[in-house]
N, C-alpha and C positions, 0 to 999 in steps of 0.2 A: 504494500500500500504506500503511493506516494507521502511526503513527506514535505514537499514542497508547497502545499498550502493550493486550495480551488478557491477563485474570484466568486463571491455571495456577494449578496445586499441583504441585510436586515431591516425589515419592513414591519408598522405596524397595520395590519389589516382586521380592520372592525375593532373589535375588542378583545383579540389574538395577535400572537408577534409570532414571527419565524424566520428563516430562511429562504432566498430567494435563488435559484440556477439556473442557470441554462441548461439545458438538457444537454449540449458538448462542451462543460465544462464538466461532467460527472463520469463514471467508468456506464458504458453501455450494459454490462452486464448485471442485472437486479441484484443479486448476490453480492455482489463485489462492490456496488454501489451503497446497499445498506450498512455494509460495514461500514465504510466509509464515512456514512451520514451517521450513524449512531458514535463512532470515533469525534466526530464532529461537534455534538449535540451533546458531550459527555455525558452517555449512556451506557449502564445502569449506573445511576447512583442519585439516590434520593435528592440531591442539593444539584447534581447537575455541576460540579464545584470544577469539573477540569474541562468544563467546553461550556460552548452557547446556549445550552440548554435554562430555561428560568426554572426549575424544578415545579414544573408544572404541567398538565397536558396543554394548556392552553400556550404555552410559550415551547412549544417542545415538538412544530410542525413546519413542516419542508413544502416549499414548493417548487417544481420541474418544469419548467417554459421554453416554448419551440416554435419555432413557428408551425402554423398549420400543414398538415401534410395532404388536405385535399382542400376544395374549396369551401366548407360547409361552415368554417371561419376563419379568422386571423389568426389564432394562433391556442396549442393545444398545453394542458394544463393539467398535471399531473398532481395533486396533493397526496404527501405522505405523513403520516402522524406517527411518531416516535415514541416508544415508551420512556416514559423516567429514570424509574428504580428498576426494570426491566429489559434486554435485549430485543426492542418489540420495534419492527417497520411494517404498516400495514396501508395496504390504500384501498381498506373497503368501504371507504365512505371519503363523502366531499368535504371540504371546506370553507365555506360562504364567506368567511372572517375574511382568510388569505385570499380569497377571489377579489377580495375588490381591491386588492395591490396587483393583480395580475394586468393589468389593463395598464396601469403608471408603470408598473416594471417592465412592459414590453415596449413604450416608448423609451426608457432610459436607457433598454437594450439596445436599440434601433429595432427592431423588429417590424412594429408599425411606426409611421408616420407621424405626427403630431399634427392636428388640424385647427387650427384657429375661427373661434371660443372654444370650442367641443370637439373634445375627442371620442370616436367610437367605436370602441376595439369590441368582435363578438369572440368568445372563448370556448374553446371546445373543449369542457369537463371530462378528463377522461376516464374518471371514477366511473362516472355513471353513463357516460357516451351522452350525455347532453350537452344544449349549447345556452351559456347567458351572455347579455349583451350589455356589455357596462359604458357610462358614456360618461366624460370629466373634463374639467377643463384643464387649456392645456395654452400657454403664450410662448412667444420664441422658440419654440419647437421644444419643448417641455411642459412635463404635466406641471397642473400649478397644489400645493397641496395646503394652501391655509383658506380659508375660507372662515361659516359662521355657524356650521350644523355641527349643532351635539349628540353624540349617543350615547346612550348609554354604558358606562365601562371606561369611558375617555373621559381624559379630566379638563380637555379641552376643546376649542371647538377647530372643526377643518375645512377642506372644499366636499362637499357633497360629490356622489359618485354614486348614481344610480347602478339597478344589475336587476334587469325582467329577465325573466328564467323560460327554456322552450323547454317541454316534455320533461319537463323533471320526473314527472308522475312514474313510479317505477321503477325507476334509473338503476338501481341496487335489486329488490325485490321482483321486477317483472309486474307487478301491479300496485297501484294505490293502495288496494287495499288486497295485502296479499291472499287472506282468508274469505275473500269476497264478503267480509261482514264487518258493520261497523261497530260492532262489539261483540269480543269473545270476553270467555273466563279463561283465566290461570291462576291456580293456587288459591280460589272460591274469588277472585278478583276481577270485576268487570273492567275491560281493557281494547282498546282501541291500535291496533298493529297498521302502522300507515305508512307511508314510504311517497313522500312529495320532494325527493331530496334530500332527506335523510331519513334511515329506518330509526320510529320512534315508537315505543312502545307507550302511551298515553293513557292514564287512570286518574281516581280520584284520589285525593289526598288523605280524605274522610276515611276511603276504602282500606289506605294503606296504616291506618292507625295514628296521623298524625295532622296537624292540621294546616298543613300548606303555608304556614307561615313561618315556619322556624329558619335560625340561620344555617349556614352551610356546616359553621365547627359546630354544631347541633345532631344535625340529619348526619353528618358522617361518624359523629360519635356515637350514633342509635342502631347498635350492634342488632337487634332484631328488624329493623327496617329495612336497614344492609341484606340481611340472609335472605329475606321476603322478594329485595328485586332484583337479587341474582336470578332466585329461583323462577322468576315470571322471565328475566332475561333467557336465560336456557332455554327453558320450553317454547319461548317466543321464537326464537332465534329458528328453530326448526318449521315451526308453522310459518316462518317470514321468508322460509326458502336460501335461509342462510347457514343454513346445517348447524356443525355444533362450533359454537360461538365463546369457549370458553377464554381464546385465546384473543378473541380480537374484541375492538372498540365500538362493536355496534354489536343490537341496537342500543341506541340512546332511551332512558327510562323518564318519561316528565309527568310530574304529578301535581295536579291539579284543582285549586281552590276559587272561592267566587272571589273577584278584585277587592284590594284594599285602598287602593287611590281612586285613579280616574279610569283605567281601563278597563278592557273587557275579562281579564282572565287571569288570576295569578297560578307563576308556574314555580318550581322547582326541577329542578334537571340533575340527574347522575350522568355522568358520560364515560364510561358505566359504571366505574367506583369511586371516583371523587363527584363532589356535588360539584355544579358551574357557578360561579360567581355572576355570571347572565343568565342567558343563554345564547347556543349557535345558532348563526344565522341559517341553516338549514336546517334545524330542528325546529329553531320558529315559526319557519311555514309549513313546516309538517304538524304539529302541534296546535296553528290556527287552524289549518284546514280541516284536521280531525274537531276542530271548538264546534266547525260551520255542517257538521253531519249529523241530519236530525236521529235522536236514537243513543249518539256517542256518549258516552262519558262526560270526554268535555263537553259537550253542548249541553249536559244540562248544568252546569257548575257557570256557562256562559249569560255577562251581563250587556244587555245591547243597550240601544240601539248602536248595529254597523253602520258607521258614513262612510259614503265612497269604499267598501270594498274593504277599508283598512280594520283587520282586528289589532287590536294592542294587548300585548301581552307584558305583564308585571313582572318582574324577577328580584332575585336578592339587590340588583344594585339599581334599580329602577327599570325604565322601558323598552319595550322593541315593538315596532310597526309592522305590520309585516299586510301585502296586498295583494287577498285572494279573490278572484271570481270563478265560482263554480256552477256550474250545469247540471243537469242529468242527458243522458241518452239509453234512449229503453231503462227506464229507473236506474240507471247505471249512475255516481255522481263521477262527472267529468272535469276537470280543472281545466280551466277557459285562460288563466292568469296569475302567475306569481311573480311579485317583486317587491322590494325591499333599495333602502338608502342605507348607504355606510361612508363609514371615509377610512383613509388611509394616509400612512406617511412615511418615506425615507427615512430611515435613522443612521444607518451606516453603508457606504459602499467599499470593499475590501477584499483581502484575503484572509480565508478561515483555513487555521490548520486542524490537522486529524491529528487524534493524542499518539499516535504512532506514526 
C-alpha cells in the first residue's frame, strides 16, 4: 500500500463531513481500495485518533466521483460509509448528506463546468442506480458556498443547494414498499419497511417502550430498546430483501412520536447502533413518505396540515424539510417527487496519508 499520501478534499455535506476522491486517485481494485480508505479514516478505533476519521458514523464517510460513464448524467457517485471501532466498508446505502458536496466537488475537480448564477450538475447514485439533480451557485467559474440557509446540525448559515431525486423508490430494496404492505409486525411491533432512498424501518415510539423524546446519550444507554431494534433490524433486513444484515449499516431504525414544536413529526433515528444527532437526508424522505401512507404507523403519530408537499420532521437537534408528492396507480402508492435543500462547504483540499 502506497505510502505517498492520495489528493482528498474534506467537505462538509449537510450535517455529515467526509472525504472526497476521484475515482483515479484510488486503487481500482475494491479490496485494495478499502484498505486503503479504512488506513485513511483511522479505522478501527473508537476515537479514530490516527486518521481523518471524527469517531463517528457520521464523520466517518467517503465519497468516489467520476465523471459519468454514459449519458444518463454528469457524473457518477459512489458513497462509502466506514466503520469506526470496526474494519467495516460498505456501500449499501446512499448518502444524501455527502450528495450535496458532490455537485461543488465536481466543479472544483473540473469535471463539470461552472455556469453562471447556477450550476447544474445531475448525479448518478451509484448505491442505488438513481439519479439527483443538485443545482448551486457558482461565480468565476466556482461554486460559491456562503450564503443565508440554515439547517439543521450546522451552526451556520450557507449557499443553498437544492437535490430533486429521480426513482429513488426502491433503489436498494426493489420496491417502496418491499412487503407490498404498509404495515407489518416484528417482534409484536407494528412497523412500516420503506425504501424511498434509504431502507428504513419506521414504528412508533409508544410501541417501542419509550417516548420519542429522549436524548441520544438516553436511547443509547436503554440497553433493552437496543436489543428490541436489533431484533426488528434482522428480521427486517430479510423481508427488505436485504438478507442477513448483521454486518452492515442498513436498514436504518426511526421511531416515531407526535411533534413537539412546529412540525409534523418527531423522529429519533439508530443508524443502526448509534442514535443520529438529526437525521439522514435519505432517511428523511423515507420516513416522510412512510408519515404520508394512510394505514402506517407514522401517519397516525402524523400532525398536519401538509403545505406545499413539504412534511417536516423534528429530531434531537431541530428540523428537516423534506418534499414528497405521492400518487396511487391501481391503489398502488407511487412517489410523483422527492426533494430536499442542504448546503455544503470546502474545509480542506490536500493530501491524506494511509497509516501504512
Amino acid at each position: 500500500m502506497s505510502t505517498d499520501g492520495v489528493r482528498a478534499m474534506v467537505m462538509r455535506g449537510g450535517s455529515s463531513k467526509g472525504l472526497y476522491f476521484l475515482a483515479s486517485d484510488l486503487p481500482e481494485d475494491a479490496s485494495i481500495r478499502n484498505r486503503l480508505l479504512l488506513e485513511v479514516m483511522g479505522s478501527p478505533d473508537p476515537r479514530q485518533i490516527d486518521g481523518m476519521g471524527g469517531a463517528h458514523p457520521l464523520t466517518s464517510k467517503v465519497a468516489v466521483v467520476e465523471a459519468c460513464r454514459h449519458d444518463r448524467a454528469d457524473v457518477d457517485y459512489l458513497f462509502l460509509q466506514l466503520g469506526v471501532d470496526e474494519a467495516i466498508v460498505t456501500d449499501k446505502q446512499n448518502c444524501g448528506n455527502l450528495l450535496a458536496g458532490i455537485g461543488p466537488f465536481a466543479v472544483e475537480r473540473g469535471i463539470v463546468a461552472a455556469q453562471e448564477p447556477m450550476t447544474e450538475v445531475r448525479v448518478h447514485m451509484l448505491n442505488s442506480d438513481s439519479v439527483a439533480t443538485a443545482r448551486f451557485p457558482t461565480t468565476d467559474a466556482a461554486p460559491v458556498y456562503t450564503g443565508t440557509t440554515m439547517i439543521s446540525g450546522v451552526p451556520e448559515t450557507a449557499a443553498a443547494i437544492t437535490l430533486d431525486f429521480e426513482d429513488l423508490a426502491g433503489g436498494t430494496t426493489g420496491a417502496l414498499l418491499p412487503t407490498d404492505s404498509v404495515s407489518d409486525t416484528i417482534a409484536g411491533v407494528p412497523v412500516t419497511l420503506i425504501d424511498n432512498g434509504m431502507p428504513v424501518v419506521v414504528l412508533r415510539a409508544s410501541d417501542a417502550g419509550i417516548s420519542g423524546y429522549e436524548s441520544c446519550e438516553e436511547l443509547e444507554a436503554h440497553a433493552a430498546l437496543r436489543s428490541l431494534l436489533e431484533k426488528i433490524r434482522l428480521e427486517a433486513g430479510e423481508l427488505m430483501n436485504l438478507g442477513d444484515v448483521t454486518a452492515t449499516t442498513v436498514p436504518k431504525l426511526t421511531m416515531v412520536a407526535p411533534p413537539q414544536a412546529n412540525g409534523h413529526l418527531s423522529t429519533r433515528t439508530f443508524i443502526p447502533h448509534r442514535c443520529h444527532q438529526a437525521i439522514g437526508v435519505l432517511g428523511a424522505v423515507s420516513v416522510a413518505t412512510a408519515a404520508l401512507l394512510p394505514g402506517a404507523p407514522a401517519a397516525q403519530e402524523l400532525h398536519g396540515p401538509i403545505t406545499g408537499d413539504v412534511v417536516t420532521l423534528e429530531h434531537p437537534t431541530g428540523t428537516f424539510d423534506a418534499v414528497i408528492t405521492i400518487a396511487e396507480s391501481d391503489g398502488v402508492p407511487v412517489v410523483v417527487r422527492s426533494g430536499i435543500v442542504r448546503t455544503a462547504r470546502k474545509l480542506m483540499d490536500g493530501i491524506v496519508f494511509p497509516r501504512t
